[in-house]
N, C-alpha and C positions, 0 to 999 in steps of 0.2 A: 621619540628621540632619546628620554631617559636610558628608558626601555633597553632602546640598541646598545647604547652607552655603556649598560652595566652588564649586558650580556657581553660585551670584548674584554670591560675589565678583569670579570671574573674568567677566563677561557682569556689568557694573553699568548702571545704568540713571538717570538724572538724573531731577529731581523733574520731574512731569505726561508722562515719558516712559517710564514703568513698564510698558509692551504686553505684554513679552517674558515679562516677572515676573508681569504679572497675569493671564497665557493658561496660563502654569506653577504658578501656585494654582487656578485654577480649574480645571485638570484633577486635580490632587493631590487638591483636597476631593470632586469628583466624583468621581473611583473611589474614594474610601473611603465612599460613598452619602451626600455632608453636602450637600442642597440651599445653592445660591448664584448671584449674581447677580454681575453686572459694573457698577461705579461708573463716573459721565462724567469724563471720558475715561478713566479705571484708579483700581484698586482694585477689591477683593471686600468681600460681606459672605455669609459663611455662617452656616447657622443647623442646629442640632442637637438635636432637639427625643426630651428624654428618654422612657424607656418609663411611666415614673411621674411624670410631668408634670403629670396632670391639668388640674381648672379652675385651680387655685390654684398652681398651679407657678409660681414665677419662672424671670427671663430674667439671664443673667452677662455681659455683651459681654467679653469678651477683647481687646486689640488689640496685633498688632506694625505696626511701619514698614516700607516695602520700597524706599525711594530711597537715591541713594548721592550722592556730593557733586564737586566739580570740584575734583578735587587729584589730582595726578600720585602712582601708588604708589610707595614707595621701595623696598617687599619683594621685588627683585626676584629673589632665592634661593626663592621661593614656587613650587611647580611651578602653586597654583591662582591668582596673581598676575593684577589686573587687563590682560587682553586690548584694554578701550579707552584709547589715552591720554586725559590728561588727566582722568579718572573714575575713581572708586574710591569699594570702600566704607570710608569712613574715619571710621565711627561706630557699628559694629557692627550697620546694619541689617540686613546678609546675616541675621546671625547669630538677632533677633529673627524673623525669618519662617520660617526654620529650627526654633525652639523652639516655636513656636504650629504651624505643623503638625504637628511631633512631637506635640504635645498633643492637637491635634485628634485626630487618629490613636487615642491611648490613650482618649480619652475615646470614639469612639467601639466599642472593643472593652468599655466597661461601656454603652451607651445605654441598655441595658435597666431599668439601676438611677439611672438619674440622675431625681431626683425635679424637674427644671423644664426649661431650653431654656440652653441655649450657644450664645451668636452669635459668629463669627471675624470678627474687622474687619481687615482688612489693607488698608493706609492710605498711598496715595500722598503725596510731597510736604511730608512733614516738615519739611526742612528749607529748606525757603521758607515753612514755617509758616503754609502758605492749605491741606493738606488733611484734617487733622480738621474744619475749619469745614466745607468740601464734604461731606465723610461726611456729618456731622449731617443739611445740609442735604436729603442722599440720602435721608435714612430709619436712621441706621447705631444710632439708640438709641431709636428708636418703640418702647414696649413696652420697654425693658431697666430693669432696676433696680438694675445694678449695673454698673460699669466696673473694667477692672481692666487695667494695662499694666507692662511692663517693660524696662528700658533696663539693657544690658550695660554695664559701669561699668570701664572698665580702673583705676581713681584708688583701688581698694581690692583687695584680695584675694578669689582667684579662690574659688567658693563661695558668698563671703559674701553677706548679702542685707541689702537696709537700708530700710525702708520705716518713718518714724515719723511719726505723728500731725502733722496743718498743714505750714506751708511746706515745701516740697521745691525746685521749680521758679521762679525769678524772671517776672515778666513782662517781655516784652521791646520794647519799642519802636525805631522812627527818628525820627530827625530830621533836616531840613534848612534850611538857612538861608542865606538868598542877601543876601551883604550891599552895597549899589551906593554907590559914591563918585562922583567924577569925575576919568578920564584924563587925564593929560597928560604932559608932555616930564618926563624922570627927574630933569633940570639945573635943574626950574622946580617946586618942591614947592608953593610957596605960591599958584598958581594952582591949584591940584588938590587932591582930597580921595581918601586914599591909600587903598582898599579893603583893602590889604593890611595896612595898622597895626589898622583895624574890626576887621578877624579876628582878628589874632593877638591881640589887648586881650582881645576876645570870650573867647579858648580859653585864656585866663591866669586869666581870673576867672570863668566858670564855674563850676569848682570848688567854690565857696563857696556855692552854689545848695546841696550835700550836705554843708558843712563848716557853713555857717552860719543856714540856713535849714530845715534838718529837722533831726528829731529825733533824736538820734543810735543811741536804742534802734531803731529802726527803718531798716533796712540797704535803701543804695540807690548804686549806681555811674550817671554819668554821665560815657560817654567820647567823645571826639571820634575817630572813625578818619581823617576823610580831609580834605583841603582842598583847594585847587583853587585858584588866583588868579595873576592875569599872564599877560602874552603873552609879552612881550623885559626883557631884562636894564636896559636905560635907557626903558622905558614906566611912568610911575606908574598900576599897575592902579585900573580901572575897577569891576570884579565880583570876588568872591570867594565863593567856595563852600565850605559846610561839612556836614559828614555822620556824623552820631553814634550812639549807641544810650543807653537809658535803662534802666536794669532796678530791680526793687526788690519788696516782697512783698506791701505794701499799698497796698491802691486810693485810699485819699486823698491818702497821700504822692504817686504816681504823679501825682495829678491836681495836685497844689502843684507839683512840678516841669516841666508840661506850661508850668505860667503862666509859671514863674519864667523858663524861657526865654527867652519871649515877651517878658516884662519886660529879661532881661539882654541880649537881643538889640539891641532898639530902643532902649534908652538907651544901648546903646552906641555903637551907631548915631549917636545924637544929640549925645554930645558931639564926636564928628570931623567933623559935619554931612554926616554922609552918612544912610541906610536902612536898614531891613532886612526882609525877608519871611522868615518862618518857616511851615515844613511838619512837623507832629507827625502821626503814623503809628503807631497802635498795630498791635502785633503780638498773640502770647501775651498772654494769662491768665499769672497766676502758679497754677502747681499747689500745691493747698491738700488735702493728703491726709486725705480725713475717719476721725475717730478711731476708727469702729469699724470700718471695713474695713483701717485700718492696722494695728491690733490684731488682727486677722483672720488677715493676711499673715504675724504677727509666729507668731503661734500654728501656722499649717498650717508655717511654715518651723522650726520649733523641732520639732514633730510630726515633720515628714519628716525631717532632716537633722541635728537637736540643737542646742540652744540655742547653741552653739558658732560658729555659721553667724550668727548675729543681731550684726548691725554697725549703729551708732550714726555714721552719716556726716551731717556739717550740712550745710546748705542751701544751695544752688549759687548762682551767678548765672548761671547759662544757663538757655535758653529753651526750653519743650517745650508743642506743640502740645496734646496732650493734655489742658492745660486748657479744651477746649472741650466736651468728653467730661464734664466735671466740671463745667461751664458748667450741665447738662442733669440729669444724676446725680447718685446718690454713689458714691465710689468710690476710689481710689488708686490711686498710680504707685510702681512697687518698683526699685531700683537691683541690681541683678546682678553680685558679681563677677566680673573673668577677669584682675586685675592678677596676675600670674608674671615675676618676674626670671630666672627660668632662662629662662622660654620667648620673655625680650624684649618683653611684651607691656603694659607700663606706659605706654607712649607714649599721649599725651593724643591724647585725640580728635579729630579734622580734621586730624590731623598725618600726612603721606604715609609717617611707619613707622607708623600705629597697625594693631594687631593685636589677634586675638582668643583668649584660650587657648581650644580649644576644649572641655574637661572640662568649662568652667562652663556650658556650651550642658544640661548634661543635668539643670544646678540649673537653669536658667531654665524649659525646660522641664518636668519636675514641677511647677516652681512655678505653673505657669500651670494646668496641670490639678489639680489638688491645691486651690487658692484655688478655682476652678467648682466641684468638688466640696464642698467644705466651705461657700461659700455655700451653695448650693443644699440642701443640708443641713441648715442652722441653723432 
């Protein structure tokens, strides 16, 4: 499982350009005999169809991720250290496709006792957050009745597992906002409408969209990343650009901030007498862990490992495809530790040192076999 692990890391692969990774599953599950297919353009879906299966057998999907992200490694003391610049896997996908073969693997040395079917979803494109929707759209949970995924969590202790009941994952949105005034000479304001005071008014008061406008039990960030505006030092900008993200865990709060935009946008707009066009772009689902396959997760991990291992981590505001899986099913998403200070391995995620201990690779995977098991059982 290292092994695998550090051959993805060093050979990483960017989202919808997974060839490499998804020619290297698809021989892995086929000489261990697990029928599978090839997703457009990448990704696998295999399928594992118990010896006790029967008519009334259920179906478990399993899913890891297998893209890596555009960040420069820092580990460069790693002998299995990213080989492409600029790419790396800097969110422990190596690591999930690494544990769901492993699984695959043990599960298929019991096949004979498994009383339903194991599907392996290995899922391009994570983090562009368009390809669990592609899987679905493949076929990747026709017939499943159950989902189940896990994401290595550098942000807790390596071991530990945390999967509770509802929110886990925010929903993730963009937005964009193109605000137009009228240009002119830097020396001559009052002939011109300053594109650039729109924006910066705009990204001042914003904030009050989540401070004064929703509810405050109900958690929601709304951040500006980027802007854009002006040509030269003495031109009063014409255009200005802005580019944000929305997160939050409930769909109507979500849909009140979609407007509110809208609204803070164009009147802001209006009192500089200039415009504005707004572009809202939903991403992610928010992952909403259903309660009895969390309870599920909480039990086979207590079972396997002792209750010791059961960690109470609250609710992120990052974004995981995964709710689309959930979109379809029931099911849940389990966090993974491998945070280690001895081994350096705290470093937040997307960041060019993050690392993965690698011991907790062998709690991930159990867990994954271990949860199909115990479904399929109940």
């Amino acid at each position: 499982m290292i092994q695998i692990r550090r051959k993805l890391h060093s050979e990483p692969e960017l989202s919808w350009e997974e060839h490499n990774t998804t020619q290297y599953v698809v021989e892995y599950l086929t000489n261990l005999g697990i029928e599978c297919r090839k997703t457009d353009p990448t990704g696998v879906i295999g399928e594992l169809k118990g010896g006790k299966a029967g008519k009334a057998g259920k179906t478990v999907a399993l899913r890891a991720d297998m893209d890596a992200l555009s960040v420069e490694e820092l580990n460069n003391d790693l002998v299995y250290a990213s080989k492409e610049k600029g790419k790396m896997h800097a969110c422990g996908h190596d690591a999930h496709t690494a544990m769901l073969l492993a699984a695959a693997k043990s599960l298929v040395n019991i096949k004979d006792e498994l009383p339903g079917t194991v599907r392996f979803i290995f899922q391009p494109a994570e983090e562009v957050a368009t390809g669990a929707k592609a899987m679905v759209e493949q076929g990747a949970v026709e017939g499943v009745d159950n989902a189940f995924g896990i994401h290595i969590w550098s942000q807790i202790p390596t071991h530990s597992v945390a999967c509770n009941a509802g929110p886990s994952f925010a929903s993730a949105d963009i937005f964009k906002i193109h605000f137009k005034g009228q240009g002119g000479h830097g020396a001559i304001p009052q002939d011109c409408i300053d594109a650039s005071v729109i924006a910066s008014s705009f990204v001042m008061n914003v904030q009050s969209v989540v401070s004064r406008t929703v509810d405050p039990q109900h958690a929601a960030v709304v951040t500006v990343g980027k802007m854009t505006v002006g040509t030269r030092f003495n031109v009063i900008a014409e255009n200005a650009e802005i580019e944000g993200t929305v997160r939050c865990f409930d769909p109507a709060t979500r849909d009140h901030i979609e407007k509110q935009l809208q609204i803070y946008a164009e009147n802001t707009a209006a009192v500089y007498g200039g415009t504005a066009t707004v572009e809202y772009i939903r991403g992610t689902q928010a992952v909403i862990n259903e309660k009895e396959s969390a309870e599920l997760v909480q039990y086979v991990a207590a079972e396997a490992f002792g209750k010791d291992v059961l960690y109470d981590e609250k609710p992120t505001m990052g974004g995981e495809d995964f709710s689309f899986y959930l979109d379809e099913v029931p099911g849940c998403f389990a966090l993974v530790g491998s945070g280690n200070t001895e081994k350096d391995t705290y470093w937040a995620h997307h960041h060019g040192k993050f690392n993965v201990d690698e011991e907790a690779m062998e709690t991930g995977a159990e867990l994954y076999a271990q949860y199909a098991w115990a479904y399929l059982n109940q």
